[in-house]
N, C-alpha and C positions, 0 to 999 in steps of 0.2 A: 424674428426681426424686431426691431427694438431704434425707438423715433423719441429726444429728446429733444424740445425746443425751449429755448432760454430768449427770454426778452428782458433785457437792462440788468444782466447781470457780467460781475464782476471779469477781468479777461482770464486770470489766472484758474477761472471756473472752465471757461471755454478750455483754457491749453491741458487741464486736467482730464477732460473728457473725450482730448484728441490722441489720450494715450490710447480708450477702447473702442474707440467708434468715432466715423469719418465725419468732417464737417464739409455738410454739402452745397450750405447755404452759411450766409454768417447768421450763426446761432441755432442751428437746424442737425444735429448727429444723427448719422442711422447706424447701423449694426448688428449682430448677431451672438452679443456676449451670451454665457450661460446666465441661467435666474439667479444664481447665487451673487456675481456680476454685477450684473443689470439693478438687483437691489441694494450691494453697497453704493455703485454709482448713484444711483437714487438719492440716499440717506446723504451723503456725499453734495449733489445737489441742492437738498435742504439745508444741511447746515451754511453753504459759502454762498447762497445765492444772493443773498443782502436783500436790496431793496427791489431788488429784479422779481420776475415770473418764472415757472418753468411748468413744461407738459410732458410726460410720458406717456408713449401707446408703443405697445408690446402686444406680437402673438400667443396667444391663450388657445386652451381645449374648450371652447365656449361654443355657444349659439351664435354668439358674432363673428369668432374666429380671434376678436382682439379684444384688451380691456387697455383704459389710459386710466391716470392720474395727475391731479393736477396739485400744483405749491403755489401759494396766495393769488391765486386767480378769482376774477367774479364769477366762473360758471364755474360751478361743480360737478361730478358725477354721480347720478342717484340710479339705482339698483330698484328695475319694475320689471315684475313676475320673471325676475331669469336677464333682462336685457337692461344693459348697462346704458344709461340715456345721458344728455347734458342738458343740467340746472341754469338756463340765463336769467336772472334778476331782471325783472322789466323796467327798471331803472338803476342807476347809478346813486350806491348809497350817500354818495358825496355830494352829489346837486341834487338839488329838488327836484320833482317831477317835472315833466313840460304842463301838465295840467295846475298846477297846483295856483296859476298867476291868477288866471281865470276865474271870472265872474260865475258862480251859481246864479239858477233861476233865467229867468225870462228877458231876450233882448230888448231894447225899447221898439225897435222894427216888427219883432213877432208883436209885440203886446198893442202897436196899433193898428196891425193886423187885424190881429184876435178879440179885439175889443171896437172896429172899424175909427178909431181916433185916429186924428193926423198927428 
């Protein structure tokens, strides 16, 4: 079985992909090409995706049973002892963090607290 999902890519990518495998959502193919298949659609999907995303997950002889692959996404797939896991970036390299506005050190509230000043 074999699951490509494309977000904001081009349509002529979509109607190429509807030659080997069904679209069951808009943007969502499943199917059951051979590997050989499955990997040109892939390369296929890399080159016309433009400015789009795309995901593959495909049945494997694995521990998991499946492995994906991912084209310009933030999370990637990192390979721990045998099991294929996904990499999310705890932030978004394009904004700053939610911490970063924020004051270091001591509020004025703790500190007349901590010091019993009003």
């Amino acid at each position: 079985m074999t699951v490509i999902v494309l977000t904001n890519c081009p349509a002529g990518l979509r109607g190429f992909l509807t030659r080997w495998l069904l679209e069951i959502s808009a943007g969502v193919f499943i199917g059951n090409p051979s590997a050989r298949i499955r990997d040109i659609l892939w390369n296929e999907v890399q080159q016309y995706a433009g400015q789009g995303r795309a995901l593959l997950a495909h049945t494997t002889n694995n521990e998991q049973g499946y492995t994906f692959r991912t084209f310009d996404h933030t999370w990637h797939p990192k390979d721990h002892e045998g099991l294929t896991l996904i990499h999310r970036p705890s932030h978004d390299p394009q904004t700053p963090p939610e911490n970063s506005s924020k004051k270091s050190g001591w509020s004025k509230a703790s500190k007349r607290r901590r010091f019993g000043g009003k």
